[in-house]
C-alpha positions as CSV (number, residue, x, y, z in Angstrom):
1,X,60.6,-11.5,-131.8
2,X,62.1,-8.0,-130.9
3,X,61.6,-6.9,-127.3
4,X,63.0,-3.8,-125.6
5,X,64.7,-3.7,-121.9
6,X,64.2,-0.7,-119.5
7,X,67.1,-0.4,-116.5
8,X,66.6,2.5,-114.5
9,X,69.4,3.3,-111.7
10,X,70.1,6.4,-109.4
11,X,73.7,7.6,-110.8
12,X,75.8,7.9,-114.0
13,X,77.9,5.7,-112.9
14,X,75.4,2.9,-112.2
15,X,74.1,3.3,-116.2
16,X,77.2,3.2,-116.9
17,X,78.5,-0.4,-115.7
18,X,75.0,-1.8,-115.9
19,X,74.8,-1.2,-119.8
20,X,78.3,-2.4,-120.2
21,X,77.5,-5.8,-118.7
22,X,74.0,-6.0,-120.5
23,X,75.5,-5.1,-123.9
24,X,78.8,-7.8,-123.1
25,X,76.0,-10.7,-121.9
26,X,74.0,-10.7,-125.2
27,X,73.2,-9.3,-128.7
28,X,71.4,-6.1,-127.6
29,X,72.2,-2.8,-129.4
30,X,71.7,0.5,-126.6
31,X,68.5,2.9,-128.8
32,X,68.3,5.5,-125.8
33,X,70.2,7.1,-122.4
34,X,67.4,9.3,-120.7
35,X,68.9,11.4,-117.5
36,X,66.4,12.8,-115.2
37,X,66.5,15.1,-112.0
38,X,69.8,15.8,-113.5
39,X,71.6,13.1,-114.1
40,X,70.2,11.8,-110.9
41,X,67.8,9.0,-112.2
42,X,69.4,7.5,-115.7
43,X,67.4,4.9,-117.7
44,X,69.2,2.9,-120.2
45,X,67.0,1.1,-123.0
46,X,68.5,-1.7,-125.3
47,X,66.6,-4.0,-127.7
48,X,67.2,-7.1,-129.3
49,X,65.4,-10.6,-128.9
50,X,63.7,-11.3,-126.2
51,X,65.7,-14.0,-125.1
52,X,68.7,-11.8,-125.3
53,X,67.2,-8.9,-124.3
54,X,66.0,-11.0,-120.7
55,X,69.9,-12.2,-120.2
56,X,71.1,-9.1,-120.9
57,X,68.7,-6.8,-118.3
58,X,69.5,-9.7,-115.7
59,X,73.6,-9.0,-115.8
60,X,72.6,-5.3,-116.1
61,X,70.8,-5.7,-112.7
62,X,72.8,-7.2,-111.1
63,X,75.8,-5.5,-112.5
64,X,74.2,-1.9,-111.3
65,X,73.1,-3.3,-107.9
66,X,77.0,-3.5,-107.2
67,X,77.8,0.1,-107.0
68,X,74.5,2.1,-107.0
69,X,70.5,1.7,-106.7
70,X,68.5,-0.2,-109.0
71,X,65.0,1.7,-109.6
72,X,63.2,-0.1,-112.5
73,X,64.3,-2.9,-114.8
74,X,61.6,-3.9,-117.0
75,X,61.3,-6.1,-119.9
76,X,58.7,-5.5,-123.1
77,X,58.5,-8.1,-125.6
78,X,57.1,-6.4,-129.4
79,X,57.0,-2.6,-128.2
């Protein structure tokens, strides 16, 4: 079942090293970067299977926690 991840973060830089730990943690391919309030807000938004697509958005996270603010991380299961 195909499932899409949401992981919202305040900075580039936390997009940045919370999708390269979600995409190295599981089989999820990146479909879209948003930047809001310029650059300011970033959501990052992967899919794959569910259970992938869970593992993944957990070592995003907690990944992103490490050097910025996690806003959202959300996962929906058949979008």
């Amino acid at each position: 079942m195909k499932a899409i991840a949401l992981l919202e973060v305040q900075a580039m830089v936390a997009a940045i090293v919370g999708l390269d730990a979600m995409v190295k943690a599981a089989d999820v391919k990146l479909i879209h970067v948003e930047k809001r309030l310029g650059g300011r807000l970033v959501t990052v938004v992967v899919e794959g299977e569910v259970s992938a697509v869970t593992a993944a958005l957990e070592a995003g996270k907690n990944a992103a926690a490490e050097v910025g603010n996690v806003k959202v991380c959300e996962v929906i299961a058949r979008p």
